[in-house]
C-alpha positions as CSV (number, residue, x, y, z in Angstrom):
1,X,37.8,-55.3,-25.4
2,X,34.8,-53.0,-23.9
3,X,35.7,-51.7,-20.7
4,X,32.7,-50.7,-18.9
5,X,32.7,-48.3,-15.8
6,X,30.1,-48.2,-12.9
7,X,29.9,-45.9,-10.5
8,X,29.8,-47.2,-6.6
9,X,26.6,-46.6,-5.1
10,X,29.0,-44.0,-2.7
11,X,29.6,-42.0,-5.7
12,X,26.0,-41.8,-6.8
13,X,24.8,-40.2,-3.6
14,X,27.7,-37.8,-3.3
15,X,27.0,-36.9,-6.9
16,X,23.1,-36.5,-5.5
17,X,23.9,-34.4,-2.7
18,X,26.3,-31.7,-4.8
19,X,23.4,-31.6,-7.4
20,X,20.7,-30.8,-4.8
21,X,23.6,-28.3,-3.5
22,X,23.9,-26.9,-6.9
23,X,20.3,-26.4,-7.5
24,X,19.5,-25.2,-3.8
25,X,22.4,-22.4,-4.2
26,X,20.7,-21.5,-7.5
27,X,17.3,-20.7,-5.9
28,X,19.2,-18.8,-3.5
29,X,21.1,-16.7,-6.0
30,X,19.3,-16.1,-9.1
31,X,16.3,-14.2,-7.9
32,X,18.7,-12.0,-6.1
33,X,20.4,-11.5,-9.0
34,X,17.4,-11.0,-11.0
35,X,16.2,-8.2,-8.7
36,X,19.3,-6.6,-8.9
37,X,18.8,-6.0,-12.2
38,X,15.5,-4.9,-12.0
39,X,16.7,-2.2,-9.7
40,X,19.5,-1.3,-12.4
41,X,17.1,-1.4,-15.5
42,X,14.3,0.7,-13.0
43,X,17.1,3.2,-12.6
44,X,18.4,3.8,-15.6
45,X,14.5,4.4,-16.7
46,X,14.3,6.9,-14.2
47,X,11.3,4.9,-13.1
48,X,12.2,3.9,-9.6
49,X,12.7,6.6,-6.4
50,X,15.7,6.6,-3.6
51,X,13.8,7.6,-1.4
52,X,15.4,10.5,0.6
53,X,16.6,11.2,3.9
54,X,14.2,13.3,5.7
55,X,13.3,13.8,9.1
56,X,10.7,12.9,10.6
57,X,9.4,13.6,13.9
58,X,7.8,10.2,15.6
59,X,6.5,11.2,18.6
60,X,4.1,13.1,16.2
61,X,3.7,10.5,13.6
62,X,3.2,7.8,16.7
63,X,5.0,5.2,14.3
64,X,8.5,3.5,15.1
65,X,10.7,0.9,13.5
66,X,11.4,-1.8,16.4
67,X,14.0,-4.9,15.4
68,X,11.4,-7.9,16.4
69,X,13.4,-11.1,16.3
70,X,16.2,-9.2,14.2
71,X,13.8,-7.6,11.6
72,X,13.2,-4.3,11.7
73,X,9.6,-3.7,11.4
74,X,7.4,-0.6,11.4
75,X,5.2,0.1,14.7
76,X,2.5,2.6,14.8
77,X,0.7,3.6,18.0
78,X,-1.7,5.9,16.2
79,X,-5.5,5.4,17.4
80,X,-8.5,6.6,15.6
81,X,-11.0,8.7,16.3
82,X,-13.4,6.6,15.0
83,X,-12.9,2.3,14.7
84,X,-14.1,1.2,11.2
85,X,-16.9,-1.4,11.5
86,X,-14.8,-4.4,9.5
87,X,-11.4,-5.3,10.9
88,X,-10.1,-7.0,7.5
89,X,-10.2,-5.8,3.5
90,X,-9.4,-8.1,0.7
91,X,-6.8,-7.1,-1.7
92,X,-6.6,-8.1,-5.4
93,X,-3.6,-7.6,-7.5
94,X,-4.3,-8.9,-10.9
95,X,-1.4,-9.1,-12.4
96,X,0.6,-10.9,-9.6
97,X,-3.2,-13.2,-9.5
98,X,-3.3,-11.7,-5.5
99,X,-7.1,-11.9,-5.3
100,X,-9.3,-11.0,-2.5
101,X,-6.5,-11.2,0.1
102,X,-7.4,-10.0,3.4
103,X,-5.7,-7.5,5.1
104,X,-5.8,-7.2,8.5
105,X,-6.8,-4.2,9.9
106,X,-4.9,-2.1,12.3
107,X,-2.2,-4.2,13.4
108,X,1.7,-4.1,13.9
109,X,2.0,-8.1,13.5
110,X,3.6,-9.3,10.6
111,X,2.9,-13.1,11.1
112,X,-0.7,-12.9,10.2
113,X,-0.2,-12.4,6.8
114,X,-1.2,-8.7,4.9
115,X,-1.5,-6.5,8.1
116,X,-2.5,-2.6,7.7
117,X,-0.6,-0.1,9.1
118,X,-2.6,1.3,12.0
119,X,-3.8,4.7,12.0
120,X,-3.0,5.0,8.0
121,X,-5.9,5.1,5.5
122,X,-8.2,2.9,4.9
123,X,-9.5,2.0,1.8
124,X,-10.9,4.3,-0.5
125,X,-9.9,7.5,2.4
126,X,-8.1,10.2,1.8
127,X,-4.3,9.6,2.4
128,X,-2.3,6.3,1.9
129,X,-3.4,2.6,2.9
130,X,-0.6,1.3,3.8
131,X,0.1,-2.5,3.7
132,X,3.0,-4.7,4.6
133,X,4.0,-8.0,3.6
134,X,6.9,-10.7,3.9
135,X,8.4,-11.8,0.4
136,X,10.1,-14.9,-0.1
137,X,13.2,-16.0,-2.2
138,X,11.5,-18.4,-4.9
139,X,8.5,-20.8,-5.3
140,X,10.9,-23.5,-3.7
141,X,10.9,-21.7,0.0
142,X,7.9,-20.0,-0.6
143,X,5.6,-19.3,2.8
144,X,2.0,-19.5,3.3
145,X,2.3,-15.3,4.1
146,X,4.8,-14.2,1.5
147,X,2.5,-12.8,-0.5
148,X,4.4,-10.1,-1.8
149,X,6.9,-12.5,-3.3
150,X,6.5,-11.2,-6.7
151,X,6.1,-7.4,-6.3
152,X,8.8,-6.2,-7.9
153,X,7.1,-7.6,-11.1
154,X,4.3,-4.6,-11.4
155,X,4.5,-2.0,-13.4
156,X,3.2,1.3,-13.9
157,X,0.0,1.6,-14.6
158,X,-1.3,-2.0,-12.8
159,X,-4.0,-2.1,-10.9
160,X,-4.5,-2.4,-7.2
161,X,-7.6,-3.4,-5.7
162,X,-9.5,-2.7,-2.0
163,X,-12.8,-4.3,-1.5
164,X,-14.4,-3.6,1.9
165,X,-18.4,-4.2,2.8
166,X,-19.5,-4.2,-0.5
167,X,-17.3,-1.4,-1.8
168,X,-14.8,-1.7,-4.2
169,X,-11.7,1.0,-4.6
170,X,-9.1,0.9,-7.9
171,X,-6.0,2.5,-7.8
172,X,-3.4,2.7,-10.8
173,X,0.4,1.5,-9.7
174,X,2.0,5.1,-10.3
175,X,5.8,5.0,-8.9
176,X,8.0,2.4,-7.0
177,X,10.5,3.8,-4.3
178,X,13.7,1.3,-2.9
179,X,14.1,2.3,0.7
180,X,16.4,1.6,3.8
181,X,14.3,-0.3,6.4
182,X,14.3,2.5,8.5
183,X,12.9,5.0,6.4
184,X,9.6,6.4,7.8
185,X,8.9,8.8,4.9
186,X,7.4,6.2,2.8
187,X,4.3,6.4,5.1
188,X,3.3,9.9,4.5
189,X,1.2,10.2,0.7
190,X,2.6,12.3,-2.0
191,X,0.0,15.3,-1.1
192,X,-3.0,15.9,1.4
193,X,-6.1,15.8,-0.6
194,X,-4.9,12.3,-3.0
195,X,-6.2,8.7,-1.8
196,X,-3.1,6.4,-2.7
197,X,-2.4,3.0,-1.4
198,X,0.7,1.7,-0.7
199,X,2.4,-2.1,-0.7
200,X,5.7,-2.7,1.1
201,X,7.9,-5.7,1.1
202,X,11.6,-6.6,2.1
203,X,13.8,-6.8,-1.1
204,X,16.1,-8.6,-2.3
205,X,13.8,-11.2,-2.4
206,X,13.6,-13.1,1.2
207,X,15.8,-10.9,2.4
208,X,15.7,-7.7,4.5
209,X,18.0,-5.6,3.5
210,X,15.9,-2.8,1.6
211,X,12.2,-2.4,1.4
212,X,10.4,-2.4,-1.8
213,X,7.5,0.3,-1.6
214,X,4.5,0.3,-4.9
215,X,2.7,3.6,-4.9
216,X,-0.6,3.5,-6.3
217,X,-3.7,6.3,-6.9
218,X,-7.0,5.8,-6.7
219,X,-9.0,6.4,-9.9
């Protein structure tokens, strides 16, 4: 005699609900866990910077980091001498296929999207363009900003792309730096006379913890 089991329809949606749990805890953890080992393997190549500890003065710099609904965010005061005739760039990133993303120019808020540090450099300027933008855990709870969901996967030698009124400005990915949220140093380019670019996001993934800083130099 065959005995033949069937599962009540309770048990099928209980066993539903813990597989969607399963899966849904999965995209949570594994690209944690895969960035953590990014950051091991980047260390042990010597290849990625702790930033660190150095003083800066901020009155001088006119930059801050302010907590804006819990997340601590940099704030720059800075004003120019001169206001650029455009007020967004577009930003191209081959190898993560970012292309022709505008960056707003001159602006502390976050929610827009790619937003440029005010008073930094702008493209193709002496000193360091500095852009910020939210990450996001996976492709599953991915935002319409999180554009810098995938940074951590450059490497050295990438390029970075500014395009502004016509002009267009290549820089070479040259170091990566893991920083605490508060760290200010990050702003300030490697020497005076260089034209770098840098692209800051919150790591691990979707999280806020650390910031994730790419260096790039102009060509």
């Amino acid at each position: 005699m065959i005995t033949v089991l069937r599962r009540t329809p309770g048990k099928v949606i209980s066993l539903g609900f813990l597989s969607i749990g399963v899966f849904v805890l999965m995209q949570v953890i594994l690209p944690i866990t895969s960035f953590q080992i990014w950051d091991l393997q980047q260390k042990i190549a010597n290849q990625t910077l702790i930033s660190p500890k150095q003083k800066i003065d901020r009155q001088i710099l006119g930059i801050s980091v302010q907590n804006k609904d819990n997340f601590p965010a940099f704030t720059s005061y800075l004003k120019r001498e001169t206001q650029p005739n455009y007020s967004r760039f577009g930003l191209s990133v081959p190898r993560l296929r970012i292309e022709k993303t505008d960056v707003l120019v001159d602006t502390n808020d976050l929610s827009k999207g790619l937003v440029h540090l005010p008073g930094s450099a702008l493209p193709g300027e002496k000193g360091n363009v500095f852009i910020s933008g939210h990450s996001a855990l996976n492709q599953f709870f991915w935002q319409k900003n999180a554009v810098f969901a995938k940074l951590a996967d450059l490497k050295k030698g990438d390029q970075i792309i500014a395009e502004t009124l016509g002009s267009k400005f290549v820089y070479e990915v040259i170091d990566f730096k893991i920083v605490d949220p508060q760290d200010l140093s990050v702003i300030i380019p490697p020497e005076d006379r260089g034209r770098y670019i840098s692209l800051m996001t919150c790591v691990p993934p979707g999280l806020n913890f650390k910031r994730l800083i790419v260096l790039g130099k102009m060509l």
